[in-house]
C-alpha positions in Angstrom: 50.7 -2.2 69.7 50.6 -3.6 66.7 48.9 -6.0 64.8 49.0 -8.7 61.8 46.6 -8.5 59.2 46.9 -11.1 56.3 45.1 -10.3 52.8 44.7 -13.4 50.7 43.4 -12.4 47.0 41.7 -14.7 44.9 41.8 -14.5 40.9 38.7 -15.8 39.5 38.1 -15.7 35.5 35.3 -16.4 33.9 34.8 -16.9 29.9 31.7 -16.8 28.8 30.3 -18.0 25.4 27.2 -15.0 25.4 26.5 -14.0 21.5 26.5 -10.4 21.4 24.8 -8.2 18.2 25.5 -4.8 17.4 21.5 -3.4 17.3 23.1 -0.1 17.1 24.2 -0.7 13.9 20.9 -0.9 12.5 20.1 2.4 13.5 23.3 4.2 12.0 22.6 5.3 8.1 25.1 2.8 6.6 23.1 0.2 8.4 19.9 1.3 7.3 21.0 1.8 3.6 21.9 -2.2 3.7 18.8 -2.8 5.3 16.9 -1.4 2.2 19.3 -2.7 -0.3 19.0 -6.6 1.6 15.0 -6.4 1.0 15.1 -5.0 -2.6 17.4 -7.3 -4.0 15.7 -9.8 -2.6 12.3 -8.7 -4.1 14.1 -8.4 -7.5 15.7 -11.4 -7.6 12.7 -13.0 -6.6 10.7 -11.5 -9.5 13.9 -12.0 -12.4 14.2 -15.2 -10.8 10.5 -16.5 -10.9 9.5 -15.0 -14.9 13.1 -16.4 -16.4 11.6 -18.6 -19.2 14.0 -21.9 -18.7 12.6 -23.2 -22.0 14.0 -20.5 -24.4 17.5 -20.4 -25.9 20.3 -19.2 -24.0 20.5 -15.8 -26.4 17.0 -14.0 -25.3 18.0 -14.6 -21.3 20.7 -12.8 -21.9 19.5 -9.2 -19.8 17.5 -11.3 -17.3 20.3 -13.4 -16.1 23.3 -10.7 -16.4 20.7 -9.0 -14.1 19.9 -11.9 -12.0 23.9 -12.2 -11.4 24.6 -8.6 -10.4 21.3 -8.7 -8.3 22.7 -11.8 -6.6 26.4 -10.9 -6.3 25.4 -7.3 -4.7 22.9 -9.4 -2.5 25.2 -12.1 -0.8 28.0 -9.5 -0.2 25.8 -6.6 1.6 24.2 -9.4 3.4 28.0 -10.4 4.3 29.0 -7.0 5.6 25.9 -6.7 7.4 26.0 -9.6 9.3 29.7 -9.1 10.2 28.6 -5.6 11.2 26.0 -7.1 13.5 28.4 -9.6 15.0 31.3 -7.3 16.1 31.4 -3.8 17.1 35.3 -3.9 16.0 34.2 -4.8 12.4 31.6 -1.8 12.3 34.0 0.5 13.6 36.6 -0.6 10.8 35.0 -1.8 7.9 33.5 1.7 6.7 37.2 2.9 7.0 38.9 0.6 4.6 39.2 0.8 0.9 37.4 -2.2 0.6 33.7 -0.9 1.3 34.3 1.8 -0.8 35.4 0.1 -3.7 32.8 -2.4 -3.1 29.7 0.7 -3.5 31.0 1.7 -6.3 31.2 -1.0 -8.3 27.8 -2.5 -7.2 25.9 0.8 -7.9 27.4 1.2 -11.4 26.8 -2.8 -12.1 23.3 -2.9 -10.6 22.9 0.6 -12.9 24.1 -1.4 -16.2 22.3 -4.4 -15.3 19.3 -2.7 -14.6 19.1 -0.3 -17.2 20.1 -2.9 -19.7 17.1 -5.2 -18.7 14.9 -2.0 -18.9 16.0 -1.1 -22.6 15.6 -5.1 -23.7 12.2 -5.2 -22.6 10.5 -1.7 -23.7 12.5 -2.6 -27.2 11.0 -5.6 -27.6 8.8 -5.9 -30.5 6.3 -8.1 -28.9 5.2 -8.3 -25.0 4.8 -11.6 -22.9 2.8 -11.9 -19.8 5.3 -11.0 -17.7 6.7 -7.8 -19.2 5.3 -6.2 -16.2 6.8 -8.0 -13.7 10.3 -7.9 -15.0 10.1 -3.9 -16.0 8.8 -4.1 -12.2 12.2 -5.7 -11.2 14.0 -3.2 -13.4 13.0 -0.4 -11.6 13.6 -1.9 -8.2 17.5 -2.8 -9.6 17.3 0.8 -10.1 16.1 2.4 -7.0 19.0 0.1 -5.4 21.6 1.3 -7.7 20.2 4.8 -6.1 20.8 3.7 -2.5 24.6 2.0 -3.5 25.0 5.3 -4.7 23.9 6.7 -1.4 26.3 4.2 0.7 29.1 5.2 -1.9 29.1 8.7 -0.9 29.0 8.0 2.9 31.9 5.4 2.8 33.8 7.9 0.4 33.6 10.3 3.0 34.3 8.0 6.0 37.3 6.5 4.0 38.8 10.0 3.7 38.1 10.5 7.6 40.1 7.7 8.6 
């Protein structure tokens, strides 16, 4: 005896538009480190930014805005690879292993270092002290606690590059 048995299959896809972050990231070194180095450059180009005298002449600005630039410039782009960090789990598997991030902690830690240190000389040279000496040696030091932790992500994505 024998019987018939029909399967019918039905294919059903579904896309869905869900947003997705990466939380792990922020709990991986790298991810901390641009964490720390987000809110201290954002502290220090708040003070720079705030005690800039716009009323002087373009030649005494000179350390405040090279450091306001560097600050800035270091700023935008950790807050770039960050966010694209966050948003894929492809791009925070890959990222750390190209040249790229490398190259990129390098050059912000020894830029934020000349920046900072450069702003630090100007002001403690200075033959006479305004009211907000303080607050800009203040933002000094933070540009040079960041260069510290640029120097930090340098080394890891040195030794992630050379993992592969």
């Amino acid at each position: 005896m024998s019987t018939q048995v029909t399967v019918h299959r039905m294919v059903t896809t579904t896309t869905t538009s869900a947003f997705l972050i990466n939380v792990g990231y922020l709990k991986t070194f790298p991810g901390i480190l641009k964490i720390f180095q987000i809110i201290l450059g954002c502290v220090a180009i708040g003070i720079i930014g705030h005690y800039i005298p716009w009323t002087r002449t373009a030649d005494f600005m000179v350390p405040e805005l090279f450091f306001l630039l560097i600050a800035t410039a270091c700023l935008i782009t950790t807050t770039l690879l960050l966010m694209s960090c966050l948003c894929s789990i492809a791009t925070a598997s890959i990222i750390p292993k190209t040249l790229f991030e490398t190259l990129y902690h390098i050059v912000s830690s020894l830029l934020y270092f000349t920046s900072a240190l450069y702003l630090l000389i100007y002001l403690t040279e200075r033959k006479y002290h305004d009211k907000d000496h303080v607050a800009k040696t203040a933002a000094s030091a933070l540009g040079l606690v960041n260069t510290a932790l640029y120097i930090l992500s340098s080394i890891y994505s040195v030794r992630t590059f050379r993992r592969g």
